[in-house]
VMD Tcl script that draws the C-alpha trace (Angstrom):
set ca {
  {37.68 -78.74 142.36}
  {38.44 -75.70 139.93}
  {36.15 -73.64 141.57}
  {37.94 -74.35 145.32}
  {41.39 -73.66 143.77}
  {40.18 -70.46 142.50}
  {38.52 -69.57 145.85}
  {41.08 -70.53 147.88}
  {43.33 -68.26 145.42}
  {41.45 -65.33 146.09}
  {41.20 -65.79 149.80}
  {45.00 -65.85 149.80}
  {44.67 -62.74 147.37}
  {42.94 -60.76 149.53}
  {44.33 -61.92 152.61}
  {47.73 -60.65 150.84}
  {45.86 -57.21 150.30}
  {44.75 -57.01 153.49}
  {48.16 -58.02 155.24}
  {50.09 -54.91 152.88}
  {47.01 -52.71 154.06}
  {47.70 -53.57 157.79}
  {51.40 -53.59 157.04}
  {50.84 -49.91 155.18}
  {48.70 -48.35 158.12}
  {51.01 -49.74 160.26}
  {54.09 -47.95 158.84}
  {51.97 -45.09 158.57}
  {51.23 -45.35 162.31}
  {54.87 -45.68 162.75}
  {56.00 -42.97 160.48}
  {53.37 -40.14 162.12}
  {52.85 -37.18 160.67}
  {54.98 -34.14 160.60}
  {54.05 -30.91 162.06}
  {55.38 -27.51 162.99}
  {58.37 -27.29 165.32}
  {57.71 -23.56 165.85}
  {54.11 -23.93 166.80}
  {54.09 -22.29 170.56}
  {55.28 -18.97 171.21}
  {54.58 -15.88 172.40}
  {53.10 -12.49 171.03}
  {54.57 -9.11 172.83}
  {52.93 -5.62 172.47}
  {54.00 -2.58 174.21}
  {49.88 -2.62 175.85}
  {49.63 -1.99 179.17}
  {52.53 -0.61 179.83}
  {54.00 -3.84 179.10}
  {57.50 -2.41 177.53}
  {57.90 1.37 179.04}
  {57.08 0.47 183.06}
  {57.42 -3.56 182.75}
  {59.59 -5.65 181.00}
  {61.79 -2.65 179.93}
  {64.01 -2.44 183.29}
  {64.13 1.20 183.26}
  {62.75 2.55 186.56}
  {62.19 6.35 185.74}
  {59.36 7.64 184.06}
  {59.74 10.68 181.53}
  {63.15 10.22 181.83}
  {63.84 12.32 178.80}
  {60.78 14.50 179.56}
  {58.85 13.91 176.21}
  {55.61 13.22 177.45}
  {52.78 15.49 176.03}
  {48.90 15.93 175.79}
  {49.03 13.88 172.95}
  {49.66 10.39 174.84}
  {47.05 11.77 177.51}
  {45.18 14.18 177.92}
  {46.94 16.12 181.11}
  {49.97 14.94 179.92}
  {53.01 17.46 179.90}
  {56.71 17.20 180.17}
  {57.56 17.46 183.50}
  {54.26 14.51 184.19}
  {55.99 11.95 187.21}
  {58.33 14.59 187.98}
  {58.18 17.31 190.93}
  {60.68 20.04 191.86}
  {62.36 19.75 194.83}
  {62.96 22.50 197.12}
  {63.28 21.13 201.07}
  {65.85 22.90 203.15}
  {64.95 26.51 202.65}
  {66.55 26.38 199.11}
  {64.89 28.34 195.63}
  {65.36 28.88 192.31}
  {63.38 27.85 189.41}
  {62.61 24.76 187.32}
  {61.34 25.00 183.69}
  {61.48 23.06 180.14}
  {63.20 23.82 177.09}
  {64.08 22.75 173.34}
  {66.60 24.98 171.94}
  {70.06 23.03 172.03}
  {68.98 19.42 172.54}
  {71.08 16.12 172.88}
  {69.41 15.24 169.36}
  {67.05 16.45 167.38}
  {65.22 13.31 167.90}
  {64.74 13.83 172.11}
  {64.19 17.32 172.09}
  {62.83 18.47 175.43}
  {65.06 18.77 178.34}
  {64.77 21.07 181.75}
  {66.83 23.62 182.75}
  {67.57 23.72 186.15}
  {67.87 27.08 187.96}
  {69.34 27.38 191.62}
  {69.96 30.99 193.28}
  {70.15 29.81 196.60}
  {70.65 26.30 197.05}
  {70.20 26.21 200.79}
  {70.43 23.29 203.29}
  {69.69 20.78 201.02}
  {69.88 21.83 198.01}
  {67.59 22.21 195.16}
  {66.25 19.77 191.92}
  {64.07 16.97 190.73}
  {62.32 14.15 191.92}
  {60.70 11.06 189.85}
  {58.07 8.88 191.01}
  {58.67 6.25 188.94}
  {56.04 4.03 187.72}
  {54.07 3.46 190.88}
  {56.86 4.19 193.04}
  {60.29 2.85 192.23}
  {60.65 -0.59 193.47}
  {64.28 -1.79 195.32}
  {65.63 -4.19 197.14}
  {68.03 -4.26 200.32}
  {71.58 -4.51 199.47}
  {70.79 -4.53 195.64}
  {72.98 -1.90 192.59}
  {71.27 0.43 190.65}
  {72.76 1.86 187.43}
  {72.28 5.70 187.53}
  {73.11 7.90 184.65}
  {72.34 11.75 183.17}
  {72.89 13.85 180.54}
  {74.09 17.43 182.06}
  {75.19 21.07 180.14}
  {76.21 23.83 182.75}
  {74.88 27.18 181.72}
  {76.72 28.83 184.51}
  {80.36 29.79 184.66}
  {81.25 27.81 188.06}
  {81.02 23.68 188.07}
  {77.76 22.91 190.31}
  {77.89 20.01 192.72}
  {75.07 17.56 192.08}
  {73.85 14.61 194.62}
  {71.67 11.67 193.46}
  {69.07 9.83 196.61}
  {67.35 6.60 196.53}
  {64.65 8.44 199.04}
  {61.64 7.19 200.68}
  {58.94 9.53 200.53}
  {59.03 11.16 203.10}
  {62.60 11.54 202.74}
  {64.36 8.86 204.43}
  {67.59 8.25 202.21}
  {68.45 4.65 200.98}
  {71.43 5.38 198.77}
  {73.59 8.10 197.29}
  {75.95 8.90 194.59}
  {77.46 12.24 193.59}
  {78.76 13.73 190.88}
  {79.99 17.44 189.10}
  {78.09 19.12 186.41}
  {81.72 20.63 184.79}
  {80.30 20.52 180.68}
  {79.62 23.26 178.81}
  {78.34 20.59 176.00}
  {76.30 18.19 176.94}
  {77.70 15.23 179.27}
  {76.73 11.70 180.42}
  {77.65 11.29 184.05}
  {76.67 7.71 185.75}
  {76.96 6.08 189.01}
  {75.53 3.14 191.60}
  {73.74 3.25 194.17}
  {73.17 0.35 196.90}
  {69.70 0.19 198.15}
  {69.89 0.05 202.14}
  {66.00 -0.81 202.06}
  {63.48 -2.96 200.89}
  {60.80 -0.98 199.33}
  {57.62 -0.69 196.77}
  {57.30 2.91 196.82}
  {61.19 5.02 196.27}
  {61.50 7.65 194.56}
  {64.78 8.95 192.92}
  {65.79 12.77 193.93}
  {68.73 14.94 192.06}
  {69.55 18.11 193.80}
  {72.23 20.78 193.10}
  {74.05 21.60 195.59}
  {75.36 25.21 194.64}
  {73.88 28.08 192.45}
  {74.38 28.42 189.03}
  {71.85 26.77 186.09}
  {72.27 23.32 185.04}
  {70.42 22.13 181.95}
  {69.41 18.48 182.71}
  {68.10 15.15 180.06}
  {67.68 11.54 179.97}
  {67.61 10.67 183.77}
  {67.95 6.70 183.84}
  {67.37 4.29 186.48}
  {68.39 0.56 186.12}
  {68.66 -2.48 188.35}
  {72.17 -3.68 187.51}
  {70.69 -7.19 188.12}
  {68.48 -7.17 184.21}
  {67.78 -10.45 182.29}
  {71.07 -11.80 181.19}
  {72.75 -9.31 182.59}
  {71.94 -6.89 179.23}
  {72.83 -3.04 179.63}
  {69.69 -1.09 178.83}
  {68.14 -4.38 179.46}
  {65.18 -6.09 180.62}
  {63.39 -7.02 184.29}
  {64.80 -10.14 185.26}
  {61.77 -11.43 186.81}
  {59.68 -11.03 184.01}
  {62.20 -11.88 181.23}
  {62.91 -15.43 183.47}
  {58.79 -16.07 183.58}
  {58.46 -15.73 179.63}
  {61.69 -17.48 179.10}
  {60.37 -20.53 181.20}
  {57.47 -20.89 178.62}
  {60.18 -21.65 176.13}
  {58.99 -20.13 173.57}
  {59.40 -21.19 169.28}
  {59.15 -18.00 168.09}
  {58.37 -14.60 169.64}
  {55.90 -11.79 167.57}
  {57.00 -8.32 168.08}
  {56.67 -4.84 168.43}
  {52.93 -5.26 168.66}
  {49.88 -5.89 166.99}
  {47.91 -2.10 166.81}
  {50.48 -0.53 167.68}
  {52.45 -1.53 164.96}
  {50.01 0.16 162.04}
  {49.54 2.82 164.28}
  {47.03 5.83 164.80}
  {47.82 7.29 161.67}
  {50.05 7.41 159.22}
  {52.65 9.86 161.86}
  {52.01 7.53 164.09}
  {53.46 3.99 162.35}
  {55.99 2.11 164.25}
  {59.32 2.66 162.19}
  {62.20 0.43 163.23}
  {64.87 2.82 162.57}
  {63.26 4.87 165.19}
  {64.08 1.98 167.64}
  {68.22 1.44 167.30}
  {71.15 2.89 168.28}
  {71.99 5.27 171.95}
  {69.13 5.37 173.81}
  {69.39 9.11 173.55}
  {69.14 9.23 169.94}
  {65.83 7.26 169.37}
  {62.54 9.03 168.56}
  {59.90 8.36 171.10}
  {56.64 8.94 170.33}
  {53.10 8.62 171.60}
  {51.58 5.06 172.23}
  {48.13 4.11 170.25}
  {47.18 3.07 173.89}
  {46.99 6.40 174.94}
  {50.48 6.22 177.18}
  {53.75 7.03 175.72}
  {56.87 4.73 174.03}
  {60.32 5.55 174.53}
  {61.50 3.13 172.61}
  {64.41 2.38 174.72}
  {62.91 -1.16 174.06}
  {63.85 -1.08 170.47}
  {64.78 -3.98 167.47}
  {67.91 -4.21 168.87}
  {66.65 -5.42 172.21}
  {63.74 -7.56 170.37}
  {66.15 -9.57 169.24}
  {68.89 -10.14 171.64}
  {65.64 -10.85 173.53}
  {64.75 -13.73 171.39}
  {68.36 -15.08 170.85}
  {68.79 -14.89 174.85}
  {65.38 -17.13 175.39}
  {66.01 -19.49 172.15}
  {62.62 -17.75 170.03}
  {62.95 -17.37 166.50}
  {62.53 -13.49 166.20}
  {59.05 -12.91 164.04}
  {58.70 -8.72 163.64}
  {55.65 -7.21 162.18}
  {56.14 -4.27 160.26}
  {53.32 -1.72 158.95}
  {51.83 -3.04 156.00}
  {52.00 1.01 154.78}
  {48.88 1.48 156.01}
  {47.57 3.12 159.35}
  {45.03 1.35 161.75}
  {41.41 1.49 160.03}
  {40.59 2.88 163.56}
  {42.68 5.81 163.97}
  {41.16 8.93 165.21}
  {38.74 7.29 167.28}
  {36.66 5.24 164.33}
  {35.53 2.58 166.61}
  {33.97 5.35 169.24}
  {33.00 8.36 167.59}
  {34.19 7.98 164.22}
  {37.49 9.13 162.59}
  {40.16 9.71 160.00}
  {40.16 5.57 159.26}
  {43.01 3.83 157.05}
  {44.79 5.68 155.42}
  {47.82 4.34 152.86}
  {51.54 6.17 152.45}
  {51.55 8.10 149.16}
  {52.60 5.67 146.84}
  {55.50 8.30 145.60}
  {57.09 7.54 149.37}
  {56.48 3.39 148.41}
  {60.41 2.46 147.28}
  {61.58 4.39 150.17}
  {59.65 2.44 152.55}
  {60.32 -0.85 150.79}
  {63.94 -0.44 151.48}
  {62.81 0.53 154.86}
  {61.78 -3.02 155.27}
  {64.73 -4.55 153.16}
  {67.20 -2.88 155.64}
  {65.12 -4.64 158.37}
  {66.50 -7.96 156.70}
  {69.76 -6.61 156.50}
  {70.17 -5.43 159.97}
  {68.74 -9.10 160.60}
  {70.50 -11.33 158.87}
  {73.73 -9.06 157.02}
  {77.05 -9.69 157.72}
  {78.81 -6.90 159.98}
  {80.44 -5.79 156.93}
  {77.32 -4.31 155.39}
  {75.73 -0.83 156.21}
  {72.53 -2.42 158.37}
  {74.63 -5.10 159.92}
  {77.60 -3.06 160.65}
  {74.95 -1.24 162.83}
  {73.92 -4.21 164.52}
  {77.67 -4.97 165.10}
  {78.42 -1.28 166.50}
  {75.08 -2.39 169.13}
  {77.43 -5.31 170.70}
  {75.97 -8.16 168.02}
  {78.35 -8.79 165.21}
  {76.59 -12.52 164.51}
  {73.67 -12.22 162.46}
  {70.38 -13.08 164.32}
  {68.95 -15.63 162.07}
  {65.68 -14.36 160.83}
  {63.28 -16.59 159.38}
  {60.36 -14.97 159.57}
  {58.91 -11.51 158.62}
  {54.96 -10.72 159.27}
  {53.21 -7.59 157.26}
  {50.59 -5.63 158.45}
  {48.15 -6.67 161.39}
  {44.50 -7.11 161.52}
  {44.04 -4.47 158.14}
  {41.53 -3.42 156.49}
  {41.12 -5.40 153.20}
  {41.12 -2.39 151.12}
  {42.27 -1.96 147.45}
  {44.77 0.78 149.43}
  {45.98 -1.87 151.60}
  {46.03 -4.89 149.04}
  {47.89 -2.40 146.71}
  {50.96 -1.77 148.96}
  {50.94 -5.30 150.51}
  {51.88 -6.49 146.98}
  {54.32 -3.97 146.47}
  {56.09 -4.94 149.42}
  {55.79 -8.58 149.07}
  {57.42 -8.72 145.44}
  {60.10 -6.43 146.47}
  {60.65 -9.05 149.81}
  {60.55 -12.00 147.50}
  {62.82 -10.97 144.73}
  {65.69 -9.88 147.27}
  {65.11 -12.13 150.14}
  {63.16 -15.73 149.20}
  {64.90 -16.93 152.09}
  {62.12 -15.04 154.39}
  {58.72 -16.54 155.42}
  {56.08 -13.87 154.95}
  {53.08 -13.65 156.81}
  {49.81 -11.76 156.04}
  {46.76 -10.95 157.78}
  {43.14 -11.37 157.25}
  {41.25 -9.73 160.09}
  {40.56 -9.46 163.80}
  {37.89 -12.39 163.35}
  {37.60 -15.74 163.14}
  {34.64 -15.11 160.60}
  {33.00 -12.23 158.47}
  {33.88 -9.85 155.91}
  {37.69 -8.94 156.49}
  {38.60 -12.77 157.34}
  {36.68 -14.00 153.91}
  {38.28 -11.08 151.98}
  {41.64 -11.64 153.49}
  {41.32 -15.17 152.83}
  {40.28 -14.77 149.21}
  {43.37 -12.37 148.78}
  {45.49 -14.82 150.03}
  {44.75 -17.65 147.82}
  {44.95 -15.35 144.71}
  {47.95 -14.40 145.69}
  {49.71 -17.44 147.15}
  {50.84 -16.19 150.57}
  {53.04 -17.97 152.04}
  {51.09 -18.04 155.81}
  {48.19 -15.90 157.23}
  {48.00 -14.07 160.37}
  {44.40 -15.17 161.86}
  {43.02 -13.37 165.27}
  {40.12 -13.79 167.55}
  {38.93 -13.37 171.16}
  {36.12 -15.55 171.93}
  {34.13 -17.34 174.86}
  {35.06 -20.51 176.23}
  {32.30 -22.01 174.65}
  {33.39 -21.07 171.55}
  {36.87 -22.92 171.95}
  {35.10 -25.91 173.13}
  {32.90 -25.84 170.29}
  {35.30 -24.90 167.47}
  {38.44 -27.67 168.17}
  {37.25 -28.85 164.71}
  {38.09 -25.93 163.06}
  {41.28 -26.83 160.80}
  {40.59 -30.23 160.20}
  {39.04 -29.18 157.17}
  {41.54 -26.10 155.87}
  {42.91 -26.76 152.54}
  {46.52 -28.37 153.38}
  {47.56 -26.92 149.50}
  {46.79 -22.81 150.50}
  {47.85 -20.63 152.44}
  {49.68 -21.73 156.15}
  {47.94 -20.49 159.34}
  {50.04 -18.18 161.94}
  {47.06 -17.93 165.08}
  {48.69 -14.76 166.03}
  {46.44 -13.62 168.86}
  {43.82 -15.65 170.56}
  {42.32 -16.00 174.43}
  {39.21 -17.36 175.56}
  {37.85 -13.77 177.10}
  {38.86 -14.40 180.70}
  {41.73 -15.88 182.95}
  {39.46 -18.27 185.20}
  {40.57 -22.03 185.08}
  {37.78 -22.50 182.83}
  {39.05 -20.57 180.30}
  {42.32 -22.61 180.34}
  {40.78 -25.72 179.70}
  {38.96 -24.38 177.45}
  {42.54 -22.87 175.69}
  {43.91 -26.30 176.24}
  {41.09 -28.43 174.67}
  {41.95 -25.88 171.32}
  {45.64 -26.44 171.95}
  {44.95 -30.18 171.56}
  {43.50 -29.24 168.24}
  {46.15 -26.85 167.01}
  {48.95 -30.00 167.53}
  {46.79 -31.87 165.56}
  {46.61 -29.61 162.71}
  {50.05 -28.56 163.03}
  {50.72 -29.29 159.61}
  {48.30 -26.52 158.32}
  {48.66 -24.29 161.57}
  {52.35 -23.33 162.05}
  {52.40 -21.01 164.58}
  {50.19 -19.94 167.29}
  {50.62 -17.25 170.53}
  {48.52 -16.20 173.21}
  {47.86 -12.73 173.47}
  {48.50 -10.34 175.08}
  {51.17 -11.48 177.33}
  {52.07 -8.65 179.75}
  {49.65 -6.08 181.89}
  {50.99 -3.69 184.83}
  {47.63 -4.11 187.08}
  {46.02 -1.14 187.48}
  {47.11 0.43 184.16}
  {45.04 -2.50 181.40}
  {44.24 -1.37 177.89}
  {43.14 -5.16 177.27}
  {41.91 -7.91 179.00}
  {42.70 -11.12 178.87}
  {46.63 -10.88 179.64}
  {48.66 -14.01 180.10}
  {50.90 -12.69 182.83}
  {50.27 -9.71 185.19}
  {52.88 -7.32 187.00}
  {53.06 -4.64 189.81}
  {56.69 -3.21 190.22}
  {57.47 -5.92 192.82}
  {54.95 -8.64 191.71}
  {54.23 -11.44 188.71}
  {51.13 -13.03 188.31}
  {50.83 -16.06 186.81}
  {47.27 -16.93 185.49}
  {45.82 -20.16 184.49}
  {46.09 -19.57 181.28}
  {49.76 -19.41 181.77}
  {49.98 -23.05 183.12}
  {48.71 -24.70 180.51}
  {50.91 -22.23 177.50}
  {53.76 -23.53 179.79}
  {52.75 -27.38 179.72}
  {51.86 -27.29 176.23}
  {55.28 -25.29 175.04}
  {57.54 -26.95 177.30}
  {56.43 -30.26 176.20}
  {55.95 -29.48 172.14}
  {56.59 -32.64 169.21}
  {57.28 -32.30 165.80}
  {55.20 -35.23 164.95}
  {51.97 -35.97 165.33}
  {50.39 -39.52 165.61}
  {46.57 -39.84 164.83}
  {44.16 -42.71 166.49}
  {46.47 -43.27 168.77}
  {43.83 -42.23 171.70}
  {39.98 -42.96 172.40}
  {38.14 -41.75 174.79}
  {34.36 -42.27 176.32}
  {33.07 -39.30 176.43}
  {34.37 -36.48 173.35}
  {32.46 -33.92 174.83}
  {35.01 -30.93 176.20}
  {37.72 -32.91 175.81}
  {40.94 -33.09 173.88}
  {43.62 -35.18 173.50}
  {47.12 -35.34 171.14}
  {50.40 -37.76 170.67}
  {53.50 -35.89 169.55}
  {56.69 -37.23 169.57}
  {59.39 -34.61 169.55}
  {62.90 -35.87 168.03}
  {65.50 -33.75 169.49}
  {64.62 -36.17 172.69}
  {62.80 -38.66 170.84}
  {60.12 -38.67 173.82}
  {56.50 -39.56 172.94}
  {54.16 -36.91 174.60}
  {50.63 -37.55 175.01}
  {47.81 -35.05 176.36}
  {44.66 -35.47 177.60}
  {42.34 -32.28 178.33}
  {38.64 -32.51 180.21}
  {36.68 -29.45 180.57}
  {33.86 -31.09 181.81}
  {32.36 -32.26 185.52}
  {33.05 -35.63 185.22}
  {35.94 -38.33 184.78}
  {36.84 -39.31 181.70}
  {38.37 -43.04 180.53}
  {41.12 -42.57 178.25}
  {42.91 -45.40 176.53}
  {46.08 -45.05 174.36}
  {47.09 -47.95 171.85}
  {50.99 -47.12 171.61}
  {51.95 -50.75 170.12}
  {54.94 -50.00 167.89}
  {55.77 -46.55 169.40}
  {57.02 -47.49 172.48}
  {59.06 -49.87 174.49}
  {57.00 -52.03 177.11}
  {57.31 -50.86 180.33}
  {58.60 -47.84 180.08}
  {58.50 -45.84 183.06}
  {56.41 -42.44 181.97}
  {56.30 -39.29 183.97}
  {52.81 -38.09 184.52}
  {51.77 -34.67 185.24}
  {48.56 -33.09 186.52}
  {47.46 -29.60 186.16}
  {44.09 -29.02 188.36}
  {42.55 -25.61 189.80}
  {43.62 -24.43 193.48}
  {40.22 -24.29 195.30}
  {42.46 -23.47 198.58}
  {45.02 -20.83 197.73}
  {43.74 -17.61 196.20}
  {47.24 -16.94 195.38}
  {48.30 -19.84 193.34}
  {46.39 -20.63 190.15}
  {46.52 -24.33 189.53}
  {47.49 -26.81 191.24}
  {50.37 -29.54 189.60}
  {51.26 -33.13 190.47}
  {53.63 -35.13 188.89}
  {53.65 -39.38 189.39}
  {54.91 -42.46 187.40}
  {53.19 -44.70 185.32}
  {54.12 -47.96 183.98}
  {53.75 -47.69 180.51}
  {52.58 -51.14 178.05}
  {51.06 -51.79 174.32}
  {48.25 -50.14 175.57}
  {47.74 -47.74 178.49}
  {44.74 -46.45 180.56}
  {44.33 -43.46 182.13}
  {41.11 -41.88 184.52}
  {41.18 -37.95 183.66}
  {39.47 -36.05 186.19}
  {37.13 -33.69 185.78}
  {38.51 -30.38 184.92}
  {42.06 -31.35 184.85}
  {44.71 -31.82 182.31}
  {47.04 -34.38 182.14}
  {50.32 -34.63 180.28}
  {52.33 -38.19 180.19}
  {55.73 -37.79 178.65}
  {57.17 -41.30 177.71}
  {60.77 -41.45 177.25}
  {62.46 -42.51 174.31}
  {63.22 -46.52 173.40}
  {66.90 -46.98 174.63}
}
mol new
graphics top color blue
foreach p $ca { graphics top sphere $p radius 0.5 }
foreach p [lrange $ca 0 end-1] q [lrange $ca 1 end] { graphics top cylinder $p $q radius 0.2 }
display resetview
């Protein structure tokens, strides 16, 4: 009788245990866990001619005439440009460097007309490609003049075909003796792919001309010296967390003279210190920091710059070819200099308009502060005792003045290997704060490595996947990118920020390849690869629910459950790179309300229009305790439930 009471004691025991277990994982269930709200954005690098000739709306090429040998070889000043001389006119045409607008733009042509004939005589730009305009559209015209001649000189500005059909004019007087900025609009009466933009004095006399700008008045947002509004509205509609910027090579440069310095990058246009691109074209850095980041306010990204980590690229001179100069580190004498370099960045950032950096920011047109959270240093470096030294140096300086800032390192450009393992081992000496991990792989590889943080220590260092792609933009490649994605949600508490990269390429001028999106003057391409950054991004959670979906077949597949609380919808996606269906089944007792109404969307590859790159469909589905879903092959689908009401 004993022996019963005390069996049926335990039973009850345990079945208590068990019911506070069940109770525990169900609360658990409930509760989720919490992952990175800034996990999807985008990387930009000027590669490709992705700032100077893309999303920088400026159509004229060499408009301050600073290109040289040094960008490319066959480069010169007067490269894009050609001297006009129809209508029986002559003179001469040549560049100079003695009285500049600044010191910092230094070239500018002088403009010599003894007989200006029927026509008159000048310059003509080409653009990149052509100049691209549309019927019944305003460009912004502007130029910096200085008459060298006694009498004022007439000058006339042409929207021309080329053969020299006219679709627009504006005129204006050279009158200065000092130099001037004269501006105007011209109306395009034509559509075309190919314009060029002609300025020709109309009377003799010698006219010193600089800084020849073409914009559509029509930019993103409507910015002066602002961006293309068709490329600006396709990386806005990604929706981006966070946006990386200036670069990622270009940013250490080709050496040391060669470093991208911020300063360089802010205030008039005419002012800023171009200088040769590491990808062998040329920056004018009319895309500067202050653009950056009124970029990222206008498209609601957190702004995340990379500055040099006082170190050039281990590759300058040519290492990876024929062998070079290689890293080398700023003379630690020029160290505190540079540190408040990088200090000012945060000040410009973040200081009120009453202090020196952010009064600057407030004399651009931004009084308010932009809010930055996040500052990355160095890219893909060399783990040397040159580079670990002046990492540190920086760091503590960062740290002591601004805790406030997240700071990101770097440990290679590979997922593996001897700078990733050094990096790493840095890094968890040394406490960072996140790491800045790269790599361009197959497929395969993506398919094959969605493990890959499920085992990082959650105690070290954070994980920023700065630049990643799958080595191609077939559909393949996306599902391959979206399986990973999968993956990355689900280790969103360890991985806190992740971008694509590189996002922009002007076809027929790629330094790199993948891209996400490509560009002609009049086009944007959207690849695969782009659909699924867009599904994921656009439909981001903050939480993240575990063994909430099974599958029958785990082979190139992936699948996540966020929930993301600003709408309280619970998002579930379900990735199959393979060539066959896939049964999915989601237990969501507890999460959501029975029968809910859930939008479902597909994402599969267009097999009939070369022209579009997936195909989407979007349906309803009833949602209960427990849902079931048929993925087809090669497909991903997304089902967004909305939130209990």
């Amino acid at each position: 009788m004993k022996m019963n009471l005390r069996k049926d004691i335990l039973f009850m025991f345990l079945i208590g245990l068990l019911g506070t277990h069940l109770a525990d994982a169900q609360a658990k269930r409930k509760a989720g866990k919490p992952i990175s709200a800034d996990l999807f954005g985008i990387f930009f690098e000027d590669i490709s001619y992705a700032a100077d000739g893309g999303l920088y709306a400026e159509l004229i090429q060499n408009r301050s005439f600073e290109y040289t040998p040094a960008d490319r070889w066959g480069w010169h000043s007067f490269t894009a440009w050609e001297y006009v001389t129809k209508g029986f006119g002559y003179g001469a045409v040549n560049v100079e460097s003695k009285s500049p607008i600044h010191p910092n733009n230094p070239h500018y042509v002088v403009l010599t007309i003894e007989e200006p004939g029927q026509e008159g005589i000048g310059l003509q730009n080409n653009g990149f490609d052509g100049i691209a305009i549309k019927k019944g559209e305003q460009y912004n015209f502007s130029v910096f003049t200085r008459l060298l001649s006694a009498t004022p000189i007439p000058v006339s500005v042409q929207l021309r075909s080329r053969k020299g059909e006219v679709y627009g004019e504006v005129s204006f007087t050279a009158d200065a003796k000092e130099w001037k900025k004269s501006s105007g609009v011209l109306t395009a009466q034509q559509t075309a792919d190919s314009a060029v933009l002609v300025l020709v004095a109309k009377a003799p006399g010698s006219l010193a001309i600089d800084m020849v700008s073409l914009f559509p008045a029509n930019t993103f947002h409507g910015r002066p010296n602002g961006l293309r509004a068709d490329l600006g509205q396709a990386i806005a509609d990604l929706k981006p967390r966070f946006m990386r910027f200036p670069g990622g090579c270009l940013v250490h440069g080709d050496g040391l003279e060669n470093m991208y310095r911020w300063k360089n990058t802010i205030g008039p246009v005419e002012e800023r210190k171009a200088q040769r691109n590491i990808w062998s074209y040329h920056q004018s850095l009319g895309l500067g920091y202050f653009e950056y980041f009124q970029f990222c306010e206008d498209i609601g990204a957190k702004p995340l710059p990379v500055v040099p980590a006082a170190v050039s690229c281990q590759n300058s001179g040519g290492t990876w070819r024929i062998g070079g100069t290689g890293q080398k580190g700023l003379p630690l004498d020029e160290m505190p200099a540079y540190i408040n370099e990088i200090l000012d960045l945060i000040e410009y950032a973040n200081g009120p308009a009453t202090s020196t950096w952010g009064a600057k920011r407030a004399a651009a047109g931004h009084p308010a502060p932009f809010h930055l959270e996040y500052l990355a240093v160095g890219n893909e470096d060399k783990q040397t005792p040159a580079f670990r030294e002046r990492f540190k140096l920086i760091e503590a300086a960062v740290k002591q003045k601004h805790p406030e800032i997240t700071l990101i390192g770097t440990v290679g450009p590979a997922p593996a290997g001897e700078d990733f393992e050094a990096g790493w081992a840095f890094a968890d000496k040394n406490a960072l704060q996140i790491v800045d991990e790269h790599y361009y792989e197959k497929p395969e590889w993506f398919l094959e490595n969605k493990n890959r943080y499920d085992s990082y220590n959650r105690n070290k260092s954070k994980v920023y996947l700065g630049e990643y792609a799958s080595r191609g933009n077939t559909w393949f490649n996306a599902l391959a990118e979206a399986v990973y994605m999968t993956a990355l949600e689900r280790n969103g508490d360890v991985v806190r920020l992740s971008s694509y990269a590189p996002l922009l390429a002007r076809t027929g001028h790629t330094s790199w390849n993948p891209n996400l999106i490509y560009f002609t003057g009049t086009t944007i391409t959207r690849t695969p690869n782009y659909y699924v950054q867009h599904l994921f991004s656009n439909n981001a959670g903050d939480t993240y629910y575990p063994d909430i979906i099974t599958l029958n077949n785990n082979k190139n597949t992936g699948v996540s459950c966020v929930k993301d609380s600003k709408s309280g919808d619970l998002i579930i996606k379900l990735v199959n790179a393979g060539e066959t269906s896939v049964a999915a089944k989601a237990n969501l007792a507890g999460l959501v309300a029975r029968h809910t109404n859930a939008t479902v969307t597909v994402l599969t590859e267009n097999v009939t229009d070369k022209n579009a790159a997936v195909t989407s469909a979007t349906d309803k589905l009833e949602v209960d305790k427990v849902i079931s879903y048929e993925l087809a092959p090669r497909s991903v689908a997304l089902i967004r439930i909305p939130a209990n009401k």
